[in-house]
Every structure is written in structure tokens, then in C-alpha cells.
C-alpha positions in Angstrom: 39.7 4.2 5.2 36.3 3.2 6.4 33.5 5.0 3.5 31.5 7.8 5.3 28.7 8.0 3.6 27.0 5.5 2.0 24.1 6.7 -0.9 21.1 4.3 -1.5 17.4 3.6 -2.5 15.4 2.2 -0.8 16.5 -0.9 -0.7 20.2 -0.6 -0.5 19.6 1.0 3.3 17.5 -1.8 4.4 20.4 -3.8 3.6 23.0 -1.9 5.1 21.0 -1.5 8.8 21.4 -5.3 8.5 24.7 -5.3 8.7 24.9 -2.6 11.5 24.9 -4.3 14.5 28.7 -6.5 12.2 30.0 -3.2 12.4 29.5 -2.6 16.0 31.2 -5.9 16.5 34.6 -5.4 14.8 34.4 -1.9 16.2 34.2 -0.4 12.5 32.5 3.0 12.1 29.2 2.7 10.5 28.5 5.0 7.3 26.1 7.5 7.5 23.1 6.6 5.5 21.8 8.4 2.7 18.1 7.7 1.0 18.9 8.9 -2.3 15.7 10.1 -4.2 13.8 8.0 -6.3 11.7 8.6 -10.2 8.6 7.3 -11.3 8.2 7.9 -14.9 4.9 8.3 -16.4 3.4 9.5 -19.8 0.7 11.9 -20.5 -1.7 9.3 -21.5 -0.9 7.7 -18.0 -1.9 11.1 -16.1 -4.7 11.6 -18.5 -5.8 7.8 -17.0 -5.6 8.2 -13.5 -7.4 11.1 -13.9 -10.0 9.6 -15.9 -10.2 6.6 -13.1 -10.2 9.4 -10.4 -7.0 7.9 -9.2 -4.5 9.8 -7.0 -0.9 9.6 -6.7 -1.7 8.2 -3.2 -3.7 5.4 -4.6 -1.1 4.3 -7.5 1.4 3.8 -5.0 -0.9 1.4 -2.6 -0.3 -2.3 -2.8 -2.5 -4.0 -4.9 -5.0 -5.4 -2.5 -5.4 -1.9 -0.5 -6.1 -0.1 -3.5 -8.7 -3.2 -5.2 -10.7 -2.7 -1.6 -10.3 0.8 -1.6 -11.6 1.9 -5.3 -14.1 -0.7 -4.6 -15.4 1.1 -1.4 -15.6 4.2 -3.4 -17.4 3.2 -5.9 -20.0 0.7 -4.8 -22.8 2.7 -3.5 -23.4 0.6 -0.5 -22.0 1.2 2.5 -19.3 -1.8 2.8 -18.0 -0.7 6.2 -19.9 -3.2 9.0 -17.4 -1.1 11.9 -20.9 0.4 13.1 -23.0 -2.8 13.1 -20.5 -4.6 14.8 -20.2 -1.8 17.5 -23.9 -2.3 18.2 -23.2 -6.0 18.7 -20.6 -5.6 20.7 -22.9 -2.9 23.0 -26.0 -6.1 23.1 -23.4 -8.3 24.0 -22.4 -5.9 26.9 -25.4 -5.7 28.1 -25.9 -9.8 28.2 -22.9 -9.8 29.8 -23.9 -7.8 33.0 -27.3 -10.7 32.9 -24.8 -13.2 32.7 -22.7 -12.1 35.6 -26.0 -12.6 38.0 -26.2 -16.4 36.8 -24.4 -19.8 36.3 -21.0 -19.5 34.6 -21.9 -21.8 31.9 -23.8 -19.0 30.7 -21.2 -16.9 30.9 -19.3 -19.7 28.2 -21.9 -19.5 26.1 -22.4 -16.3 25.8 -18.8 -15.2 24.6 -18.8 -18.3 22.1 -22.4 -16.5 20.5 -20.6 -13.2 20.8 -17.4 -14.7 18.5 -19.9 -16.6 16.1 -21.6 -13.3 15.4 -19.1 -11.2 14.7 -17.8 -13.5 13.1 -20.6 -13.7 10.6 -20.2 -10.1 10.3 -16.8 -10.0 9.4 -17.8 -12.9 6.7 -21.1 -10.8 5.2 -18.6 -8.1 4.8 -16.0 -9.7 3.0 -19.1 -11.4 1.0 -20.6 -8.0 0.2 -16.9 -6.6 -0.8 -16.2 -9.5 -3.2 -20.0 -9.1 -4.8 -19.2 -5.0 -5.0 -15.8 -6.4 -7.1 -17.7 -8.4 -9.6 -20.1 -5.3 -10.1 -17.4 -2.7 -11.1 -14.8 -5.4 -12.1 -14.2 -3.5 -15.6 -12.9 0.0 -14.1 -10.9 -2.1 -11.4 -9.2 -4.0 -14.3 -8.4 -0.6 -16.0 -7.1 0.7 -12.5 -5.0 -2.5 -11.6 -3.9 -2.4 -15.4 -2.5 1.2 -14.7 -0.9 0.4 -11.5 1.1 -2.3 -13.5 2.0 0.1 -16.3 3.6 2.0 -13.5 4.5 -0.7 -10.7 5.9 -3.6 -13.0 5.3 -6.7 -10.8 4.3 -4.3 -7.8 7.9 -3.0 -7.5 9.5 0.5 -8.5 10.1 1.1 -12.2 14.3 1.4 -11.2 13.7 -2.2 -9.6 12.6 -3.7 -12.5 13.0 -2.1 -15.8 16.1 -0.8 -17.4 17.0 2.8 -18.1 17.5 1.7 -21.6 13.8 1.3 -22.1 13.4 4.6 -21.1 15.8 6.2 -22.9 14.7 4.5 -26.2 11.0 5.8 -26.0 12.2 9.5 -25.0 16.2 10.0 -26.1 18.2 12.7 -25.1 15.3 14.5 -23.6 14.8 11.5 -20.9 18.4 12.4 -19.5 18.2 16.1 -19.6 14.9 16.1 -17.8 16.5 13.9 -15.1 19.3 16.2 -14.6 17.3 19.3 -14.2 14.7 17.3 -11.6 16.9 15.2 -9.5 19.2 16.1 -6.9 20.3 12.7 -5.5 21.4 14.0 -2.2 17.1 15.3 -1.4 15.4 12.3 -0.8 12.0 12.7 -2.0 10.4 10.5 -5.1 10.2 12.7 -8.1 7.0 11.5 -10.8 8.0 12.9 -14.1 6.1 12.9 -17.0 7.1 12.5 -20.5 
């Protein structure tokens, strides 16, 4: 009997809409797909942490890069965001365009290839200004990263990476009785439990 349900992380269901389009072929009935939920296990002193860092759930769970940029935006006390300088480029440059159209369309090449340079240049002196913001508050984005890694080992979910022996070793009985009374593995929603 073909199975009729089949129950997953993450993963597992990425895997199994690979082989969907198999299944249509041999004319096999395709399981229904269940996202099972998923546990991040934290400690106290890990809360205690993020709070300290003025880190959110939200953040942890960014990739690396996104959440370096991120914390780096919020704490530099420059404004690292050129979006508005480059808008006011791009209005000058509309305005040199209209010139342009009543003159020799070699202007018109030159014009655009300005245009690209300088926002170009923009684009650089705000990556420039990002990576000099890093170096200023490098020692609370070292603790931050450093968290995310306690909890994300090698940017993946705990259950990717580390065994539940581990777990089960720093907590006992209480670690399995605390994840029968919060998981339901047929909700699918990510559960952070805290030991």
C-alpha cells in the first residue's frame, strides 16, 4: 500500500517535492506532506544574552550576514542607508536626461555611463561606510555572532547538527518530559524551549 502521509522537517519535505513530479510518472499516489514542528533549545543564560545584546528571536534566526548588517545598522549612529541619496541622483540624472534628449545622441551615451559610475560610487561608499561601522562595534557583533552559533551550530538547526544525547546529558529526564508536554508533532510551528 502506497504510505499516506508522510511526516517531516524541514528538510525531509524539500526532498520529497523532488520526487513528485516520479510519482506522477509511474502513476503512484503522492503522500500528503506533513511539516512536523521543529525545537530550538536554549538556556537561561542564552535568553539572559540576547536580551543583554537587544537581540530578538527574529534576529537569531537571520543568516549570518543579514543579521552582521542589521545589528550594525542599529547600532552605528550614522545613517548607513544611501536609498535617499541615490534617489536624488537618480532625479538630477532625470533632469539631464530631458537636456540630453534636445542634443547629439553621444550625449545621450555619456550621460547614462556618468549616471552608472555614480551610483556606482554610492553603492561602494556605502558598503565602505558599513564595513568601517563593523570595525567600530566589532566586540558586541562578536558576542552576537558568538550567540547565534551557540544556537545555530554551523548556521543550521540544533536537530541538524547536534545529537539529542547532548541534550539529554546537560538536562536528564527533565529534557524529555519538557518535550512531551510542548510538542505536538502533527502542529507545525518551531517551539524555543528553555532549560
Amino acid at each position: 500500500m502506497p504510505n499516506l502521509c508522510y511526516i517531516g522537517g524541514g528538510g525531509e519535505i524539500a526532498y520529497w517535492l523532488e520526487l513528485k513530479s516520479n510519482f506522477e510518472a509511474f502513476k503512484i499516489t503522492f503522500p500528503m506532506l506533513l511539516l512536523r514542528n521543529s525545537v530550538l533549545i536554549t538556556t537561561k543564560k542564552q535568553v539572559e544574552k540576547a536580551t543583554k545584546l537587544n537581540l530578538s528571536w527574529d534576529d537569531l534566526f537571520l543568516n549570518q550576514q543579514e543579521l552582521f548588517n542589521s545589528k550594525t545598522k542599529e547600532l552605528s549612529q550614522l545613517n548607513i542607508d544611501f536609498s535617499i541619496l541615490k534617489e536624488n541622483l537618480i532625479k538630477q540624472f532625470e533632469a539631464l536626461h530631458k537636456i540630453a534628449t534636445e542634443t547629439d545622441k553621444s550625449f545621450i551615451g555619456a550621460l547614462k555611463a556618468q549616471e552608472i559610475k555614480q551610483i556606482r560610487g554610492l553603492e561602494n561608499l556605502e558598503k565602505r561606510l558599513l564595513k568601517a561601522e563593523k570595525k567600530v562595534h566589532s566586540d558586541k557583533l562578536d558576542r552576537i555572532l558568538l550567540l547565534q552559533k551557540e544556537l545555530f551550530p554551523n548556521q543550521m538547526l540544533q536537530e541538524r547538527k547536534l545529537n539529542f544525547s547532548e541534550y539529554y546529558l546537560a538536562f536528564g529526564n527533565i529534557l524529555v518530559e519538557t518535550l512531551f508536554t510542548k510538542l505536538n508533532p502533527l502542529e507545525n510551528y518551531f517551539n524555543i524551549i528553555t532549560f
